[in-house]
TIMI-2910 file (N, C-alpha, C, CB; in pm, 1 decimal, decimal comma, always signed):
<rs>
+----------+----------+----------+----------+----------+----------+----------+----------+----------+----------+----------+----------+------+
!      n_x !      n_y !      n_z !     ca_x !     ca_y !     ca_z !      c_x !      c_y !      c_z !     cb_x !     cb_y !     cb_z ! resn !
+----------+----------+----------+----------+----------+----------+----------+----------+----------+----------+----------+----------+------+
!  +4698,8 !  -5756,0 !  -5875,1 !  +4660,6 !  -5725,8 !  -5738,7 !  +4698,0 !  -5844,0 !  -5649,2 !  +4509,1 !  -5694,3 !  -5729,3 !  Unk !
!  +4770,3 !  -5793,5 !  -5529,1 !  +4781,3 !  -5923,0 !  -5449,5 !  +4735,0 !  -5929,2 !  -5330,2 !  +4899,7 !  -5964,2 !  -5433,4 !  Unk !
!  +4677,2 !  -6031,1 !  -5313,5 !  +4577,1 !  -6080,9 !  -5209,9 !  +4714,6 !  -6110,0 !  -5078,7 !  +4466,3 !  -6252,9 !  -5278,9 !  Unk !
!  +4586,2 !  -6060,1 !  -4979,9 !  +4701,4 !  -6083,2 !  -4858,1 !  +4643,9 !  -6177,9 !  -4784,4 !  +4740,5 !  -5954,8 !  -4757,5 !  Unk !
!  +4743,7 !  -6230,0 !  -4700,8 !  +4729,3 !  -6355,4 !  -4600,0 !  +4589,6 !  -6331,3 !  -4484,4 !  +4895,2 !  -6367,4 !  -4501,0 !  Unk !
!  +4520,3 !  -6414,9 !  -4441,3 !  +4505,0 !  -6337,3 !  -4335,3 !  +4529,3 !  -6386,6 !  -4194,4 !  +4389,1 !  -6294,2 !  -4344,6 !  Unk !
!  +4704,5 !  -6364,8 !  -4204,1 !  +4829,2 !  -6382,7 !  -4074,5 !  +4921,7 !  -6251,8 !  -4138,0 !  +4942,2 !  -6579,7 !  -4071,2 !  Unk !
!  +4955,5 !  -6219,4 !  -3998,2 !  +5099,2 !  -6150,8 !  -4070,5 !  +5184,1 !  -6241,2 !  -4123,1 !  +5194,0 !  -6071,2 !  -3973,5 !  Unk !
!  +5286,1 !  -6150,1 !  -4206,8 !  +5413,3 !  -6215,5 !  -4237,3 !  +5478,8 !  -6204,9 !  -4102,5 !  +5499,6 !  -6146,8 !  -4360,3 !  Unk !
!  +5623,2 !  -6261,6 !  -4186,1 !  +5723,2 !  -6274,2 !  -4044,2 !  +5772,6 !  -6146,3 !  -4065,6 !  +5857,5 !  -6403,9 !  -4030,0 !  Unk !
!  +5813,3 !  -6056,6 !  -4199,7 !  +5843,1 !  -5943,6 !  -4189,3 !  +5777,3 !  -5864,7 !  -4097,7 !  +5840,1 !  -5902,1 !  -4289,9 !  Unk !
!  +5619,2 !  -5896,7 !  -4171,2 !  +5565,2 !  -5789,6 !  -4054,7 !  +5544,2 !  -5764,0 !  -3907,1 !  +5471,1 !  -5774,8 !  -4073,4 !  Unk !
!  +5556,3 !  -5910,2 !  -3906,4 !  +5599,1 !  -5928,7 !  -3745,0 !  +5696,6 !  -5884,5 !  -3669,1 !  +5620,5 !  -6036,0 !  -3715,8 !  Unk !
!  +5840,9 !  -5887,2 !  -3753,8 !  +5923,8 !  -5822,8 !  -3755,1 !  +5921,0 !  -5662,4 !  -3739,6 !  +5965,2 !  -5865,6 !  -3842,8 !  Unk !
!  +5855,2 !  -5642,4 !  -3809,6 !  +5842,1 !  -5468,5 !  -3832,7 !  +5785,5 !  -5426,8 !  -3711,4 !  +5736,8 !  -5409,1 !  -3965,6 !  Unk !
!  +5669,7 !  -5497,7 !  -3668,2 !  +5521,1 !  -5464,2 !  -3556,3 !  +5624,8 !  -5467,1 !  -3401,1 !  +5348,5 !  -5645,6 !  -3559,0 !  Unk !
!  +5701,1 !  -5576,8 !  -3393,7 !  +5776,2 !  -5618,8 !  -3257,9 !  +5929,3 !  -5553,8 !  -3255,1 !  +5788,2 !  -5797,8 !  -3248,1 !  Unk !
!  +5985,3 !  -5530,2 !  -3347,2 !  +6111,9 !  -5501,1 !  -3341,3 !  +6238,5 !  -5578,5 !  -3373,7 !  +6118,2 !  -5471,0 !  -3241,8 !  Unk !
!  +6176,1 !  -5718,8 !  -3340,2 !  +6271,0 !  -5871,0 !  -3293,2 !  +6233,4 !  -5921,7 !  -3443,9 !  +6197,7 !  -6003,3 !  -3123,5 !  Unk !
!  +6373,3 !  -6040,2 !  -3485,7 !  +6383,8 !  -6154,6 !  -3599,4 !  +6360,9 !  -6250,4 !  -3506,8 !  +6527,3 !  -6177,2 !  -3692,8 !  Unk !
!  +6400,4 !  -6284,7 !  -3420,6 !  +6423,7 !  -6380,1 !  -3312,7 !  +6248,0 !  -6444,6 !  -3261,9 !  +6519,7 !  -6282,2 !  -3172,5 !  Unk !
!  +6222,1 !  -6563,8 !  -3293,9 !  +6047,0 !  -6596,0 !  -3231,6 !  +6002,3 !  -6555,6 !  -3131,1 !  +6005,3 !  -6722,4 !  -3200,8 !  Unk !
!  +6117,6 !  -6583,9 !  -3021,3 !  +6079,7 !  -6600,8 !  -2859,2 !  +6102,0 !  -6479,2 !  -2844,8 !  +6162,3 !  -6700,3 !  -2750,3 !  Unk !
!  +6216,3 !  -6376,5 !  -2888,9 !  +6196,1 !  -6231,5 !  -2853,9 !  +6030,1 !  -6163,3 !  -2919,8 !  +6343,9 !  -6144,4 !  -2930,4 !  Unk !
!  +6042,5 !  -6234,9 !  -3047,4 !  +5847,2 !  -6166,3 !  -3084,3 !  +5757,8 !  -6195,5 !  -2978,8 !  +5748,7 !  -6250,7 !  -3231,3 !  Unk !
!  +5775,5 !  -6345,1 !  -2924,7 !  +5674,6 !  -6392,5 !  -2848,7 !  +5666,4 !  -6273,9 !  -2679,4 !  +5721,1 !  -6579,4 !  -2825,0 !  Unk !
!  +5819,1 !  -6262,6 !  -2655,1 !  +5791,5 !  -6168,3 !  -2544,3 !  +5704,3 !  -6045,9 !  -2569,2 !  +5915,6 !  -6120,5 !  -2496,1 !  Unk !
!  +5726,0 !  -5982,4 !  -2666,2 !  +5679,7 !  -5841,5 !  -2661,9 !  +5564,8 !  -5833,6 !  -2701,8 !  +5748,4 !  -5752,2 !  -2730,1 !  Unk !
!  +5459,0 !  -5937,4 !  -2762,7 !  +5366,4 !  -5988,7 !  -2764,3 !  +5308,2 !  -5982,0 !  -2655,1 !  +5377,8 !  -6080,9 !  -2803,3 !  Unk !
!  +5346,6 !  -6086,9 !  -2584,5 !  +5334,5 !  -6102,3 !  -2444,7 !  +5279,1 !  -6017,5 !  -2364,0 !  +5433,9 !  -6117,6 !  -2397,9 !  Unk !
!  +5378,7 !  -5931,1 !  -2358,7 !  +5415,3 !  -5768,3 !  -2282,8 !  +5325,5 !  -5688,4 !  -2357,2 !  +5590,6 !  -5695,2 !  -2301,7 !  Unk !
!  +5303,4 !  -5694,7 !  -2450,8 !  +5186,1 !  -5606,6 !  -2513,5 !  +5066,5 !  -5616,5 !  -2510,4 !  +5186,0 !  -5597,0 !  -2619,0 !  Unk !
!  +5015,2 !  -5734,6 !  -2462,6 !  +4910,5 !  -5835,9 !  -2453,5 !  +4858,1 !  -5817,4 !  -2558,2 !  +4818,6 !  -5836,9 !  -2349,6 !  Unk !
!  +4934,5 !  -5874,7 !  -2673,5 !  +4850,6 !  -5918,8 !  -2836,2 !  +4819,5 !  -6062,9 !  -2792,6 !  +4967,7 !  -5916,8 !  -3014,7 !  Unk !
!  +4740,0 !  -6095,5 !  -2872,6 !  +4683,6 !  -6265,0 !  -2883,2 !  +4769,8 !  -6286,7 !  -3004,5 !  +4486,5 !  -6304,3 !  -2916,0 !  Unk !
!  +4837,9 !  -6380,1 !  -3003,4 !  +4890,2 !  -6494,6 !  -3081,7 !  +4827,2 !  -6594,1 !  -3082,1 !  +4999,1 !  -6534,8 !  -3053,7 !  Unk !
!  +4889,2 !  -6763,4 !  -3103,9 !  +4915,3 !  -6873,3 !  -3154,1 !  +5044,5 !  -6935,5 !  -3200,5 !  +4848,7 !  -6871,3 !  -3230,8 !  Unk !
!  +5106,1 !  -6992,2 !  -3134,5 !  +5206,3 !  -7107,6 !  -3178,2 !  +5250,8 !  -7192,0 !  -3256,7 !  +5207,9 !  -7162,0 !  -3141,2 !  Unk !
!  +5283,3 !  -7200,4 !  -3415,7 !  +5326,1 !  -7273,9 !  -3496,7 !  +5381,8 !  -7430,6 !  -3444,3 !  +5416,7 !  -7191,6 !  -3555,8 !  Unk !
!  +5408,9 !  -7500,1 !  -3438,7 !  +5480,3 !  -7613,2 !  -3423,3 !  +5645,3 !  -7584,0 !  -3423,2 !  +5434,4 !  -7708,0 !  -3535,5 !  Unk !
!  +5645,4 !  -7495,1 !  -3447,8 !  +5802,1 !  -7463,3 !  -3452,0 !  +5868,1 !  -7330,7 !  -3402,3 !  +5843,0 !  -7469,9 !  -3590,2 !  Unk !
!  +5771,6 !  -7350,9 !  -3291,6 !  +5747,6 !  -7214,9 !  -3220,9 !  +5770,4 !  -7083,6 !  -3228,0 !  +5781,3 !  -7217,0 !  -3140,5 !  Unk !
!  +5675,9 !  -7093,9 !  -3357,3 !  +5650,2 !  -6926,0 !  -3430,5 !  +5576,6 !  -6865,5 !  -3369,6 !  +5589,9 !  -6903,9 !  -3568,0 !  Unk !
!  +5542,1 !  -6743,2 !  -3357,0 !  +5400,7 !  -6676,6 !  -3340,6 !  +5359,7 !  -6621,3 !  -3508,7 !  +5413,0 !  -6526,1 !  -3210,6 !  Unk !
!  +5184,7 !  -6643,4 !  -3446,3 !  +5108,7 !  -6606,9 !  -3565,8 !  +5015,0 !  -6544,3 !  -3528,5 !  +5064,7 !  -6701,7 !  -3646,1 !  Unk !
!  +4957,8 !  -6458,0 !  -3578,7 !  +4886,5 !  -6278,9 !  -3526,5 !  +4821,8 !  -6254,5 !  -3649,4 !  +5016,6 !  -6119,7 !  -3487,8 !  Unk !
!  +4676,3 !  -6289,8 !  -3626,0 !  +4580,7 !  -6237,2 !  -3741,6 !  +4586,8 !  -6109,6 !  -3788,9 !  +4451,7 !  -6245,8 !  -3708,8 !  Unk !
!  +4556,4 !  -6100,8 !  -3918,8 !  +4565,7 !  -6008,4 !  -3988,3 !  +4486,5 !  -5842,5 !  -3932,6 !  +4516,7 !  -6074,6 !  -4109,6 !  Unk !
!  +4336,6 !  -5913,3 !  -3918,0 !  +4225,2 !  -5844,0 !  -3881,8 !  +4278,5 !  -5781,7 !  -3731,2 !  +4085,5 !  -5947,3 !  -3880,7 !  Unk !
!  +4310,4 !  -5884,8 !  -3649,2 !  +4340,9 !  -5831,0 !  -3537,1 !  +4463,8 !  -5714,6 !  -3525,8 !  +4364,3 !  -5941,5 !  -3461,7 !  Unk !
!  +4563,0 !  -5777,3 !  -3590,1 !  +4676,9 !  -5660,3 !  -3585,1 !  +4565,9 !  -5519,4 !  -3645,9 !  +4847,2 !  -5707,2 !  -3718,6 !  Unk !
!  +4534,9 !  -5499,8 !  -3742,4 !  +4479,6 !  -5369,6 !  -3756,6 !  +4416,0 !  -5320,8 !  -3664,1 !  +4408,4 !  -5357,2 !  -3847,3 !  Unk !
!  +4326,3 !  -5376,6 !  -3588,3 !  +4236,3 !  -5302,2 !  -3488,7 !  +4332,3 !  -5269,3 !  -3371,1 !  +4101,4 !  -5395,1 !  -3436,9 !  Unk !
!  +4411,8 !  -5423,3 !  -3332,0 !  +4577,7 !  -5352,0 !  -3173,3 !  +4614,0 !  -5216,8 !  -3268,4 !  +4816,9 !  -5510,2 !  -3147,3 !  Unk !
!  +4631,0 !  -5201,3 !  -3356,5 !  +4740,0 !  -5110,1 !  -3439,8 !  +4689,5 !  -4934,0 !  -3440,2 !  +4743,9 !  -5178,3 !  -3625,7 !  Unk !
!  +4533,7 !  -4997,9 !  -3442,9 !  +4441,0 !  -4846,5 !  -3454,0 !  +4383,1 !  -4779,2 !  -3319,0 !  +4296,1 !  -4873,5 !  -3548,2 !  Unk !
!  +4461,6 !  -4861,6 !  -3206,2 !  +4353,7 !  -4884,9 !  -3103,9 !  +4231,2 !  -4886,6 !  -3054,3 !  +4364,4 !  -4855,4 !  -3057,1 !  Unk !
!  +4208,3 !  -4998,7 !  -3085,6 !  +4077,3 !  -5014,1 !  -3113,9 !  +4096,8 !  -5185,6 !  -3037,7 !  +4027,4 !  -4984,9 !  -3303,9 !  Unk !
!  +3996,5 !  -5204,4 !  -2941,3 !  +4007,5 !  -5347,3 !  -2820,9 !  +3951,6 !  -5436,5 !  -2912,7 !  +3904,9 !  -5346,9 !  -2650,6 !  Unk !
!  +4050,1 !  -5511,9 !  -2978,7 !  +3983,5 !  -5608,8 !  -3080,5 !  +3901,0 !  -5707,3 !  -2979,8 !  +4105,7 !  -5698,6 !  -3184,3 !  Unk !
!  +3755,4 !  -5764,1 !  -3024,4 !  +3662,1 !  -5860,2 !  -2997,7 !  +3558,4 !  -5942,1 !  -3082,6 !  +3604,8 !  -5808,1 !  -2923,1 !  Unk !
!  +3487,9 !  -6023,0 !  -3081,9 !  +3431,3 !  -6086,6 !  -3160,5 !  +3336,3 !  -6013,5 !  -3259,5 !  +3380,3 !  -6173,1 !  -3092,4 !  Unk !
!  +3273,9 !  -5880,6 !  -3203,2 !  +3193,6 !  -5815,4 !  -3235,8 !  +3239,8 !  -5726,5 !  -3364,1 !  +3154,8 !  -5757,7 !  -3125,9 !  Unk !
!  +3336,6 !  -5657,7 !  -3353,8 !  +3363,5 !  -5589,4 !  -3399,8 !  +3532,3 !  -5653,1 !  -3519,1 !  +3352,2 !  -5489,6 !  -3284,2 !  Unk !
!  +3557,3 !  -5749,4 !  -3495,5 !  +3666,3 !  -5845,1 !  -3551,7 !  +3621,8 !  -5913,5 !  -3708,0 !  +3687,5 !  -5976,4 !  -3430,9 !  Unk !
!  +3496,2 !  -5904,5 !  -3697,9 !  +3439,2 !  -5977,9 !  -3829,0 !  +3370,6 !  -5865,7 !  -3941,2 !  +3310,3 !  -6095,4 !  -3776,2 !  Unk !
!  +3393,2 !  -5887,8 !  -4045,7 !  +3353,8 !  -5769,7 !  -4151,0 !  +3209,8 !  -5753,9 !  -4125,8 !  +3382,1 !  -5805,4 !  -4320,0 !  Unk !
!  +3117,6 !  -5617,7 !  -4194,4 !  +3008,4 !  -5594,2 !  -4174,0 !  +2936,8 !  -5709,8 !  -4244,2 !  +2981,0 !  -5465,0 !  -4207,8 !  Unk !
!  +2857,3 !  -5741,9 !  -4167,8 !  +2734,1 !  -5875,3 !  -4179,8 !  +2602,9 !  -5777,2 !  -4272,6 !  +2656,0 !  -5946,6 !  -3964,2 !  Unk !
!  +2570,0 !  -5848,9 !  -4366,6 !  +2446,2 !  -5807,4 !  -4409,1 !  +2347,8 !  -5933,6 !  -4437,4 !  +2467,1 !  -5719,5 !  -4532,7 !  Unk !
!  +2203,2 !  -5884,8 !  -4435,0 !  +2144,1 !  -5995,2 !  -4461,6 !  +2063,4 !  -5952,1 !  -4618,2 !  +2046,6 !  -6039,8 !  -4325,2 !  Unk !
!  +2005,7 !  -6058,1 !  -4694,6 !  +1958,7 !  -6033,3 !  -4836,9 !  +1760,6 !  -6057,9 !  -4768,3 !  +2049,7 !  -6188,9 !  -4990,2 !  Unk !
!  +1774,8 !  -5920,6 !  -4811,3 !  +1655,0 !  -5835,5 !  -4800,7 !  +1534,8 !  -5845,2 !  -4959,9 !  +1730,3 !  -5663,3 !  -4775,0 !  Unk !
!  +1459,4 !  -5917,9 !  -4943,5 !  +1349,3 !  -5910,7 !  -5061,5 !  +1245,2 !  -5900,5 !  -5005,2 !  +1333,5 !  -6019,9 !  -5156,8 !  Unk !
!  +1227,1 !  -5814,7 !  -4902,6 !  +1105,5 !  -5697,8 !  -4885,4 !  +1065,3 !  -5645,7 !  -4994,6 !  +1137,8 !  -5578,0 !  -4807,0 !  Unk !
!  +1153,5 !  -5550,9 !  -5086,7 !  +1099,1 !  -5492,7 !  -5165,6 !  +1091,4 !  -5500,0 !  -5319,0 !  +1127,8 !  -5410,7 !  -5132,5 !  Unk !
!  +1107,3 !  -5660,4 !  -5330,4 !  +1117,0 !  -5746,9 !  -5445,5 !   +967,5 !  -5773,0 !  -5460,4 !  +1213,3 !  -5883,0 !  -5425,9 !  Unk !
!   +894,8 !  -5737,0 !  -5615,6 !   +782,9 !  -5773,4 !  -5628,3 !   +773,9 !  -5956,9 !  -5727,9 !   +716,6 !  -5630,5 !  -5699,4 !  Unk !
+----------+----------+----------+----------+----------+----------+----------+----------+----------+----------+----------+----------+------+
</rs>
């Protein structure tokens, strides 16, 4: 089983934008108003979590961006 990043690849970046090219990803990004981040070598990088929710449409936010929270319940621990 393989564990995935949680960034896209560049493929998938590739796949999601259309463009190989950074600065062409970075436009349509842009233009799409995804949230990125900037590599040092001026990549873009696009969370994992987030691409699914832009992808499903669904307005990614803090609330709803983080897996279901539970808390450990020993109420009914004697």
């Amino acid at each position: 089983m393989e564990i995935q990043s949680e960034t896209l690849t560049e493929e998938e970046l590739t796949v999601i934008t259309g463009y190989l090219l950074p600065y062409k990803q970075i436009q349509w990004l842009t233009d799409n108003r995804w949230e990125f981040v900037l590599t040092g070598a001026r990549r873009p990088v696009v969370g994992r979590v987030y691409a699914r929710l832009k992808l499903a449409g669904v307005k990614p936010s803090a609330s709803n961006a983080v897996a279901e929270t539970w808390t450990l319940d020993l109420s009914n621990v004697s």
